[in-house]
N, C-alpha and C positions, 0 to 999 in steps of 0.2 A: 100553197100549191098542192094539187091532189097528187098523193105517192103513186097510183096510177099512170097518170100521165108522165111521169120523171121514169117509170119502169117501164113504159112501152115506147120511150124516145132509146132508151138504154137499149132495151131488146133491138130495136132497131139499128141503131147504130151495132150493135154486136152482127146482126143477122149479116147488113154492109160488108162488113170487118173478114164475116168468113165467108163470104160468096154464096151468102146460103139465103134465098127471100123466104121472108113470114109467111104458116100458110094463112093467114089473118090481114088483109090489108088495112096495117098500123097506119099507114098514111093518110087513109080516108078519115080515122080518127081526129086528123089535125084538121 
C-alpha cells in the first residue's frame, strides 16, 4: 500500500473530524 494514499485517507478523515474541508480535493484522488 502506497504511504500516500494511507496519509491522505488519514488527513481526510482528520480534516471531517475538525469541520475543517481540504483545500485539495483528497476525494477526487480516490
Amino acid at each position: 500500500m502506497n504511504t500516500d494514499y494511507a496519509r491522505g485517507r488519514t488527513f481526510n478523515l482528520l480534516m471531517l473530524a475538525t469541520g475543517h474541508a481540504p483545500d485539495e480535493p483528497e476525494e477526487a484522488a480516490w
